[in-house]
PyMOL Python script that loads the backbone (N, CA, C, O; Angstrom):
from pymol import cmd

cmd.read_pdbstr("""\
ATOM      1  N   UNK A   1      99.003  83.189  79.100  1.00  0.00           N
ATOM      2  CA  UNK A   1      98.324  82.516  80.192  1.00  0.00           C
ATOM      3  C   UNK A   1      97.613  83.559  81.031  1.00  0.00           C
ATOM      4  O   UNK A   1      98.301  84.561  81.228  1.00  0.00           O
ATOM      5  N   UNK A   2      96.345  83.569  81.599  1.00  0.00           N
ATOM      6  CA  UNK A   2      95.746  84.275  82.774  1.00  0.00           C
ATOM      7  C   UNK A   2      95.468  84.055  83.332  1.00  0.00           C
ATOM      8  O   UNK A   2      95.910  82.906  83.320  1.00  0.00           O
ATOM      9  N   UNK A   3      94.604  84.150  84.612  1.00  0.00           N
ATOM     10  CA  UNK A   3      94.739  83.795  85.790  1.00  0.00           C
ATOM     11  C   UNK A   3      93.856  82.310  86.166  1.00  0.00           C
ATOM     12  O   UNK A   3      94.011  81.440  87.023  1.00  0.00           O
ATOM     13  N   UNK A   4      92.866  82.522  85.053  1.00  0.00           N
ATOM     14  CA  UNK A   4      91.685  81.500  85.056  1.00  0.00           C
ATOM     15  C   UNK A   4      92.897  79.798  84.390  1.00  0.00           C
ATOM     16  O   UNK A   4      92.542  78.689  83.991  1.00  0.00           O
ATOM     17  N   UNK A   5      93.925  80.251  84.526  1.00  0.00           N
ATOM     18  CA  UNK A   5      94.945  78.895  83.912  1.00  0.00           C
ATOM     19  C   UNK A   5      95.978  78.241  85.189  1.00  0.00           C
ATOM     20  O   UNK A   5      96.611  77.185  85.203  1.00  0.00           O
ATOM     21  N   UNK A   6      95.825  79.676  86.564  1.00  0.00           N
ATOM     22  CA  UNK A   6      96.382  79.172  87.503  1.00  0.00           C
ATOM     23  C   UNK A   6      95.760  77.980  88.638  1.00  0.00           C
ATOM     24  O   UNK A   6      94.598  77.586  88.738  1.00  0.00           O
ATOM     25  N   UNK A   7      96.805  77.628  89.325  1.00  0.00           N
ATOM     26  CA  UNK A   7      96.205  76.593  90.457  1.00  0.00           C
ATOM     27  C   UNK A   7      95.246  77.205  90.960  1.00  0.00           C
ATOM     28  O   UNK A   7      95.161  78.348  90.512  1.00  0.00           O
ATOM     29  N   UNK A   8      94.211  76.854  91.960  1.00  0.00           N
ATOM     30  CA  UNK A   8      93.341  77.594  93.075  1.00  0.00           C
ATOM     31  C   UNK A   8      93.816  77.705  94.458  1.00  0.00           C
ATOM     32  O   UNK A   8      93.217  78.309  95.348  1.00  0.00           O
ATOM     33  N   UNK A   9      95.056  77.012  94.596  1.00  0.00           N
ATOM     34  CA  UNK A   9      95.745  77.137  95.925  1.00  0.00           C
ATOM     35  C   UNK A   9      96.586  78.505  95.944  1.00  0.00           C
ATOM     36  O   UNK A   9      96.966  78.858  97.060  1.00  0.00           O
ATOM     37  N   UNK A  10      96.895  79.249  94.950  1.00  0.00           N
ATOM     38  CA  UNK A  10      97.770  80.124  94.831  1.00  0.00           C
ATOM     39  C   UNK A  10      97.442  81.165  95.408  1.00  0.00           C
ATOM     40  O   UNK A  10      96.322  81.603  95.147  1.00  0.00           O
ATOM     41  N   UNK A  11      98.396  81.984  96.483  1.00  0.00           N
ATOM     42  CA  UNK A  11      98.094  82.580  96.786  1.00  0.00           C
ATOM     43  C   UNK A  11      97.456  84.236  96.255  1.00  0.00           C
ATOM     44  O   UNK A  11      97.758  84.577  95.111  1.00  0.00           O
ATOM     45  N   UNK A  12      96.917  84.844  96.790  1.00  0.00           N
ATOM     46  CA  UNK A  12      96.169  86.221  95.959  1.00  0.00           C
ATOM     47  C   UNK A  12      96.574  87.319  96.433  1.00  0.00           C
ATOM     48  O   UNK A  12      96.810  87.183  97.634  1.00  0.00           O
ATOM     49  N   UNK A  13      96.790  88.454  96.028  1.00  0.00           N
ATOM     50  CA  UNK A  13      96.923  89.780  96.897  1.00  0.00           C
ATOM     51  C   UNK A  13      96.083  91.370  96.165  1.00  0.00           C
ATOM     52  O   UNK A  13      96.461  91.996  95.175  1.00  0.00           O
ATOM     53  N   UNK A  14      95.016  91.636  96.962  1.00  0.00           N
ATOM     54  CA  UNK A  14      94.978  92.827  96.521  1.00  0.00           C
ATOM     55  C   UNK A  14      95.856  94.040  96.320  1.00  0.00           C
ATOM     56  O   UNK A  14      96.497  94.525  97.252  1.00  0.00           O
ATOM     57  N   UNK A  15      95.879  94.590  94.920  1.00  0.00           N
ATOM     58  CA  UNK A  15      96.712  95.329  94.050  1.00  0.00           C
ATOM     59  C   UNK A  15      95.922  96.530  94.232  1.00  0.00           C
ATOM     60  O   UNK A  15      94.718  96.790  94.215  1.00  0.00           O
ATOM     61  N   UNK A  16      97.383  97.409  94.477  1.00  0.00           N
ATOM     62  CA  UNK A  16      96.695  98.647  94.200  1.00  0.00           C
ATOM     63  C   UNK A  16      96.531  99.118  92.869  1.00  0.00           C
ATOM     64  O   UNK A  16      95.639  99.950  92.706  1.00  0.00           O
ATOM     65  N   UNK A  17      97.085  98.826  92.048  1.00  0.00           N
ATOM     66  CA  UNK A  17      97.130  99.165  90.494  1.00  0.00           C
ATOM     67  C   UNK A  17      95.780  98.482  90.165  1.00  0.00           C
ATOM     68  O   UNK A  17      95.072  99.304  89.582  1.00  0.00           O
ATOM     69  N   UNK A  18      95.188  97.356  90.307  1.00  0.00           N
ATOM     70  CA  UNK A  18      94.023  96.770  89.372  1.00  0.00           C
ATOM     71  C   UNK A  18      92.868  97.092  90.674  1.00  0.00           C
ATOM     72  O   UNK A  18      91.889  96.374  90.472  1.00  0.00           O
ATOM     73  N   UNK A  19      92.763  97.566  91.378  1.00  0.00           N
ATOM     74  CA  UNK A  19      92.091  97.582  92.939  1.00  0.00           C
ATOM     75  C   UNK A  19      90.985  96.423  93.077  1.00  0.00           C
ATOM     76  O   UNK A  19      89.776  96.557  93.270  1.00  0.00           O
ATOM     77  N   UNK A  20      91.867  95.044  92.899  1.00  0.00           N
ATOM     78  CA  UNK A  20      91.560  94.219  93.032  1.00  0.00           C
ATOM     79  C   UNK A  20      92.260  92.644  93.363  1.00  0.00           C
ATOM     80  O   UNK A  20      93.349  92.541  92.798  1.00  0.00           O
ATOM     81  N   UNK A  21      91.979  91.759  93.929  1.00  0.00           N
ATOM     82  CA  UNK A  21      92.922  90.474  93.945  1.00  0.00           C
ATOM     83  C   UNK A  21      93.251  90.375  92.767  1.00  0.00           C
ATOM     84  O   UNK A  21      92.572  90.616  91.769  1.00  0.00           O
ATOM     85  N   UNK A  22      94.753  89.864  92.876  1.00  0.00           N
ATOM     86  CA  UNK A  22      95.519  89.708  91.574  1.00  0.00           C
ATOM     87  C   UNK A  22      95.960  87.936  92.015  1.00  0.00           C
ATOM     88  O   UNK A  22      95.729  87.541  93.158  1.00  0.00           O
ATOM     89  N   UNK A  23      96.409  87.280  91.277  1.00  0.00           N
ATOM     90  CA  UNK A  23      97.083  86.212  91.715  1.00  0.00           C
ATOM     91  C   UNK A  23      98.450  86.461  92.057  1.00  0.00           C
ATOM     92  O   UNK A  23      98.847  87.588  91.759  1.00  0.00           O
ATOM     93  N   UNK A  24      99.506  85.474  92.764  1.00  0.00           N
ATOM     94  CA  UNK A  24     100.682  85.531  93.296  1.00  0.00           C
ATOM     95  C   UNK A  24     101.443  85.569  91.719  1.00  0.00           C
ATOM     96  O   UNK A  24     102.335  86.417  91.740  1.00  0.00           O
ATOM     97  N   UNK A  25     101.363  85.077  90.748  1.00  0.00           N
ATOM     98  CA  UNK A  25     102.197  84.871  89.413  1.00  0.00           C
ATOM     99  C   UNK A  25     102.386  86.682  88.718  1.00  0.00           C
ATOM    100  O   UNK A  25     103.402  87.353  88.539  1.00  0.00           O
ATOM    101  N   UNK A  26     100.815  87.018  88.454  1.00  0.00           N
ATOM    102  CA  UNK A  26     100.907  88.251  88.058  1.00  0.00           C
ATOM    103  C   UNK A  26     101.068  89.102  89.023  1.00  0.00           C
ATOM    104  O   UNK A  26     101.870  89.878  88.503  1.00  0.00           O
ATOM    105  N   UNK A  27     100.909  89.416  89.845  1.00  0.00           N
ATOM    106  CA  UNK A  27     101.732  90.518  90.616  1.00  0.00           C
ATOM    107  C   UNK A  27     103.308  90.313  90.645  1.00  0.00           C
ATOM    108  O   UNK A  27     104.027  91.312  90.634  1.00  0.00           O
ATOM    109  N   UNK A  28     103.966  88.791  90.690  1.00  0.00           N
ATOM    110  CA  UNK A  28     105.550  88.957  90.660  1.00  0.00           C
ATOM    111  C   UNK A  28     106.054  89.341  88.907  1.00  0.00           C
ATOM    112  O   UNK A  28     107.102  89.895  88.575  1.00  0.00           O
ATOM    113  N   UNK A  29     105.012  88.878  88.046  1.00  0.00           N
ATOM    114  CA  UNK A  29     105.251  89.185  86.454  1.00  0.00           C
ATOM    115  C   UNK A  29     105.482  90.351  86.735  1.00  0.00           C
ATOM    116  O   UNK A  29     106.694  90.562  86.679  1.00  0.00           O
ATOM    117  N   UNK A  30     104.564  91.735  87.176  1.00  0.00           N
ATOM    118  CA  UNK A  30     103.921  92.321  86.849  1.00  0.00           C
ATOM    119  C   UNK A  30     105.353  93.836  87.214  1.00  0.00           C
ATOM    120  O   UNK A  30     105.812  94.856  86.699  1.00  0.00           O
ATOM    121  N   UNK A  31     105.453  93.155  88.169  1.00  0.00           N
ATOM    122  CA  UNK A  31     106.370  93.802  89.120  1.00  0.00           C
ATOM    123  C   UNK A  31     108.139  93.355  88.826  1.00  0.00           C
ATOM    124  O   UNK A  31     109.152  93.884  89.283  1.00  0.00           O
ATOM    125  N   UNK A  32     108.054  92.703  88.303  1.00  0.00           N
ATOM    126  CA  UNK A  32     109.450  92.061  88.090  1.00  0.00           C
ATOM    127  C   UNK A  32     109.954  92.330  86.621  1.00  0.00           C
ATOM    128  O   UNK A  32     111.115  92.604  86.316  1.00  0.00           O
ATOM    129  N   UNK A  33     109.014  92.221  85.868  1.00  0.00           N
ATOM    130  CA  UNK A  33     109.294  92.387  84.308  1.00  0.00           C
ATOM    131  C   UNK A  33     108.861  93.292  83.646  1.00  0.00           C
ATOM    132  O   UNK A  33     109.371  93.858  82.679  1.00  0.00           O
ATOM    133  N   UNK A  34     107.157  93.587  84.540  1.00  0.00           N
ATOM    134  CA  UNK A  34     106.504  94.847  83.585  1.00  0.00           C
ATOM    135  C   UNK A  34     106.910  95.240  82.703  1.00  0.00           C
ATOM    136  O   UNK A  34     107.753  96.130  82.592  1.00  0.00           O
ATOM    137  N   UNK A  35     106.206  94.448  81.639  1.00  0.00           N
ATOM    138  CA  UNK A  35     106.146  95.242  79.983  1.00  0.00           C
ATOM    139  C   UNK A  35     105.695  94.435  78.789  1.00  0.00           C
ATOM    140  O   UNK A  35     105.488  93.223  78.848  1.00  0.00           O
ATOM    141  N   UNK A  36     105.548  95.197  77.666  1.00  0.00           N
ATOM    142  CA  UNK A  36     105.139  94.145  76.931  1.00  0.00           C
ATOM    143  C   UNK A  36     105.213  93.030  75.936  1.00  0.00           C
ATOM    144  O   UNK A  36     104.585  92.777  74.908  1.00  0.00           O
ATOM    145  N   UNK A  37     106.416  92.316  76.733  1.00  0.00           N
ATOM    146  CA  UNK A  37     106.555  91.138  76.298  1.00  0.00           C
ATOM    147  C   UNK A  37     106.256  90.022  77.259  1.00  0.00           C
ATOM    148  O   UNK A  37     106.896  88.980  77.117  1.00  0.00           O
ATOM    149  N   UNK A  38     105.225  90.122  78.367  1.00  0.00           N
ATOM    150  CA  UNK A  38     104.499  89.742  79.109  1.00  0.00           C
ATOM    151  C   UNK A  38     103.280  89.479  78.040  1.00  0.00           C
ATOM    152  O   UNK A  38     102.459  88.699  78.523  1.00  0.00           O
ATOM    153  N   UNK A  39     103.006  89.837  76.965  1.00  0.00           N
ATOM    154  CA  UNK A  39     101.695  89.396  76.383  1.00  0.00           C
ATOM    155  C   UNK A  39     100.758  88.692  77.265  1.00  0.00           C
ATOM    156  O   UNK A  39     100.581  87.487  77.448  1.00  0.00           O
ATOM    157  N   UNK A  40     100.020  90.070  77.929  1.00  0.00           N
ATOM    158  CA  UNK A  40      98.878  89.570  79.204  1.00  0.00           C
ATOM    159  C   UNK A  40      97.670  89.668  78.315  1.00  0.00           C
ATOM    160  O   UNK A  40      97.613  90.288  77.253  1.00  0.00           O
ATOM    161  N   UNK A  41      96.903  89.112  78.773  1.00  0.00           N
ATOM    162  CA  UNK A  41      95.481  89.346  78.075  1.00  0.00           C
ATOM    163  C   UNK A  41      95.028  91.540  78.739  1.00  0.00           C
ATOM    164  O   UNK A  41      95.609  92.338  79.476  1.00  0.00           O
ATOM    165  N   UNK A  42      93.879  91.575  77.992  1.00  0.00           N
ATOM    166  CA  UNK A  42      93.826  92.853  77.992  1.00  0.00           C
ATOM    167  C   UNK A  42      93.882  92.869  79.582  1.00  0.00           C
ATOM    168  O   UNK A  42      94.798  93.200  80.335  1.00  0.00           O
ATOM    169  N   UNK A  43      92.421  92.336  79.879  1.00  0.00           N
ATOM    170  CA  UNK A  43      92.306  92.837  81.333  1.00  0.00           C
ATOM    171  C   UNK A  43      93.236  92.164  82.656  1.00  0.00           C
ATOM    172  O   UNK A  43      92.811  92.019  83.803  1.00  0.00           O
ATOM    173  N   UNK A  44      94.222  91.906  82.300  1.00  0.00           N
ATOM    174  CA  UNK A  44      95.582  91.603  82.935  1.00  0.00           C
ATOM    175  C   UNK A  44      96.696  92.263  82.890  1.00  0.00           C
ATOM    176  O   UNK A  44      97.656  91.855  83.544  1.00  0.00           O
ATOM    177  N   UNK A  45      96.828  93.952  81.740  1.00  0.00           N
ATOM    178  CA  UNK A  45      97.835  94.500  81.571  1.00  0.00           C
ATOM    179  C   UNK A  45      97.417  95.379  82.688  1.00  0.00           C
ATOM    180  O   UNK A  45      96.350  95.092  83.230  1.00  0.00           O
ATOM    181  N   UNK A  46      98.268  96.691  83.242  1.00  0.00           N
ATOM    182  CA  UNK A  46      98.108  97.564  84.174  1.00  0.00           C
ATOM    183  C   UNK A  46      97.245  98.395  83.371  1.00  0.00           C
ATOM    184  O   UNK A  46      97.721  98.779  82.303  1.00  0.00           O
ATOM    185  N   UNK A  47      96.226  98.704  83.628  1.00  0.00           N
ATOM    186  CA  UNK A  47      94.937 100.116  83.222  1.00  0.00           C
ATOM    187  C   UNK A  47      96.182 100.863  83.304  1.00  0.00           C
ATOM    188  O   UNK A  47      96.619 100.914  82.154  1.00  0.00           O
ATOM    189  N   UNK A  48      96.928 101.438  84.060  1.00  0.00           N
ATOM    190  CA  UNK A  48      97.538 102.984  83.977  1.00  0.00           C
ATOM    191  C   UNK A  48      99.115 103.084  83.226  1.00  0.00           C
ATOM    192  O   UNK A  48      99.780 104.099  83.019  1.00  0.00           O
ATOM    193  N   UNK A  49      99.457 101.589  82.891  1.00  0.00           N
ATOM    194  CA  UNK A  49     100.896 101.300  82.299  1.00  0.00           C
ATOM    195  C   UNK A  49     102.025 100.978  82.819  1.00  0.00           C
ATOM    196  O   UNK A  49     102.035 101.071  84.047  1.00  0.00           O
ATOM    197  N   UNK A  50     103.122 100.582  82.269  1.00  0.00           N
ATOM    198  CA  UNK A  50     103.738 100.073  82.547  1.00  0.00           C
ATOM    199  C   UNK A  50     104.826 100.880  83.519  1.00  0.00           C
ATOM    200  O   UNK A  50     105.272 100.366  84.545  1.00  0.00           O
ATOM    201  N   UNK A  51     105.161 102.098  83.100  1.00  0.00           N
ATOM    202  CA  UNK A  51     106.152 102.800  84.025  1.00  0.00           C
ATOM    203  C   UNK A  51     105.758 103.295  85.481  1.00  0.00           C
ATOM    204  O   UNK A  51     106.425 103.443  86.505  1.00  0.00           O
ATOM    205  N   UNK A  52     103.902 103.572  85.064  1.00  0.00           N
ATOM    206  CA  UNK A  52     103.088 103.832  86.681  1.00  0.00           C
ATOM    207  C   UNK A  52     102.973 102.854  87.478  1.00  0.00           C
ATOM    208  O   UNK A  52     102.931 102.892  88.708  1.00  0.00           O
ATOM    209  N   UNK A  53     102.897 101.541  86.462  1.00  0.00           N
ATOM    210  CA  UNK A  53     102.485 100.353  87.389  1.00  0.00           C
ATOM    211  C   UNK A  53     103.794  99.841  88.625  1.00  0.00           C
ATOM    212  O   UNK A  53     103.743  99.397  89.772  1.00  0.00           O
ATOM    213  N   UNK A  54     105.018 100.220  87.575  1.00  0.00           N
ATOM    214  CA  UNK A  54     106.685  99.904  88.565  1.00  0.00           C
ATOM    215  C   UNK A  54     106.861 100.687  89.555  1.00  0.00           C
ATOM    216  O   UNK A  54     107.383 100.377  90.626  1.00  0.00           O
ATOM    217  N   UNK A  55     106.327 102.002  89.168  1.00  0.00           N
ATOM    218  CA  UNK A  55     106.401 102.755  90.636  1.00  0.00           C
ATOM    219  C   UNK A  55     105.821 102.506  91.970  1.00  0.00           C
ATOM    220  O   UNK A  55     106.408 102.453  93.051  1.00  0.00           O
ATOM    221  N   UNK A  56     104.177 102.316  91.626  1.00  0.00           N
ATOM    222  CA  UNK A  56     103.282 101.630  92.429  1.00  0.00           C
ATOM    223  C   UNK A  56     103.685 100.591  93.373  1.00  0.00           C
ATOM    224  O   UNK A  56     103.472 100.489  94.581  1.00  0.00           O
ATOM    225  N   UNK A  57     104.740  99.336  92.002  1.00  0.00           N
ATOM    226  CA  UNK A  57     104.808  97.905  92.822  1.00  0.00           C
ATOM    227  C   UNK A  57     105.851  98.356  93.407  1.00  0.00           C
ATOM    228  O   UNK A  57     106.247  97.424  94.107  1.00  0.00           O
ATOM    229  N   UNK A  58     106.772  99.545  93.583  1.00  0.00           N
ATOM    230  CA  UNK A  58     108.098  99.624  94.061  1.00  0.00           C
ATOM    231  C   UNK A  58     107.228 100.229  96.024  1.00  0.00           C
ATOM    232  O   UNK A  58     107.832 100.094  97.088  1.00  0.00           O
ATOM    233  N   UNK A  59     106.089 100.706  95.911  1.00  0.00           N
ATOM    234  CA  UNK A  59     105.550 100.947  97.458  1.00  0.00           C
ATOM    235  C   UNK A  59     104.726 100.057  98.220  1.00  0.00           C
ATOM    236  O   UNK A  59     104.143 100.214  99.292  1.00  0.00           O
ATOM    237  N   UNK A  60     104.822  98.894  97.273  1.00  0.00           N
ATOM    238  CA  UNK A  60     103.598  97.554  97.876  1.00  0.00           C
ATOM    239  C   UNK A  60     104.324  96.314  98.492  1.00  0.00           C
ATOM    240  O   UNK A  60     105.119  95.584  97.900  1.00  0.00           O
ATOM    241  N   UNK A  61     103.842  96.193  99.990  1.00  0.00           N
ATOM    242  CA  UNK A  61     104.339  95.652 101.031  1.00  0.00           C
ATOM    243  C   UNK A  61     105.201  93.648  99.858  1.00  0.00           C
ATOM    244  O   UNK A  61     106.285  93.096 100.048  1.00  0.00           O
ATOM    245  N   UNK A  62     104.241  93.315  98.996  1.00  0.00           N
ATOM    246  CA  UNK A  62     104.698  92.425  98.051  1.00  0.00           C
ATOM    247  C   UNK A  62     105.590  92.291  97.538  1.00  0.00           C
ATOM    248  O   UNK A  62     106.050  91.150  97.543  1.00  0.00           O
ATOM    249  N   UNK A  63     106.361  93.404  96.786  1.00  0.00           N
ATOM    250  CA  UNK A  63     107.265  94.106  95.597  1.00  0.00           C
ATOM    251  C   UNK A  63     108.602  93.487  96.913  1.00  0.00           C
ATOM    252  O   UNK A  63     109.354  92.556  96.624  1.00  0.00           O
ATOM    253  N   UNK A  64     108.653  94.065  98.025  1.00  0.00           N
ATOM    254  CA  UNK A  64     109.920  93.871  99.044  1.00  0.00           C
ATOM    255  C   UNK A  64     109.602  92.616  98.888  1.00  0.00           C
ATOM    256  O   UNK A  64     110.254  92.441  97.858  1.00  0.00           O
ATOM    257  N   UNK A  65     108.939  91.224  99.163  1.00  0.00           N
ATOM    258  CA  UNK A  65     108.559  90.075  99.663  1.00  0.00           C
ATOM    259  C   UNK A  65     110.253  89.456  98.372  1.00  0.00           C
ATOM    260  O   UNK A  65     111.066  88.643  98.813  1.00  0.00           O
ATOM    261  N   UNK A  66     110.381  89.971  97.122  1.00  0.00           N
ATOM    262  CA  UNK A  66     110.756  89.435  96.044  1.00  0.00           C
ATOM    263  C   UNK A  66     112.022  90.337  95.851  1.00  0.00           C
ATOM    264  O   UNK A  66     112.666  90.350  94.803  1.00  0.00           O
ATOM    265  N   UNK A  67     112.318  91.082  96.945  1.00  0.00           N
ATOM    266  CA  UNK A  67     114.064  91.619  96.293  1.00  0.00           C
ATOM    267  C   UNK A  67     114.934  90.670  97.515  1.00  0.00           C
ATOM    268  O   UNK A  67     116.164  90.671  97.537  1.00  0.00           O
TER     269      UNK A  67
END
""", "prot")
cmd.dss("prot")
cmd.show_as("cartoon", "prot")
cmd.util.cbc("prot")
cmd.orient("prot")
């Protein structure tokens, strides 16, 4: 699924990993499970990977919203 499959009410948050709005689903995927059995479409996986991307979401005001 990608993002073009979510509601339009959902909320969005710019990511520092994609430096761009992400939707509310993939940033908690992204951050919660990171890896690849997430089978994201390309331009939905992290550009820099999976172990950079956990570090990243572990300093983004979001990542706390979900522990």
């Amino acid at each position: 699924m990608d993002s073009t499959n979510q509601p339009n009410n959902e909320r969005r948050y710019l990511c520092p990993i994609f430096n761009r709005e992400i939707s509310e689903w993939l940033c908690w995927e992204i951050s919660n499970i990171g890896d690849d059995s997430l089978k994201l479409p390309p331009h939905e996986v992290p550009p820099c990977g999976w172990d950079e991307a956990y570090r990243i979401c572990q300093g983004c005001p979001h990542y706390a919203e979900w522990e």
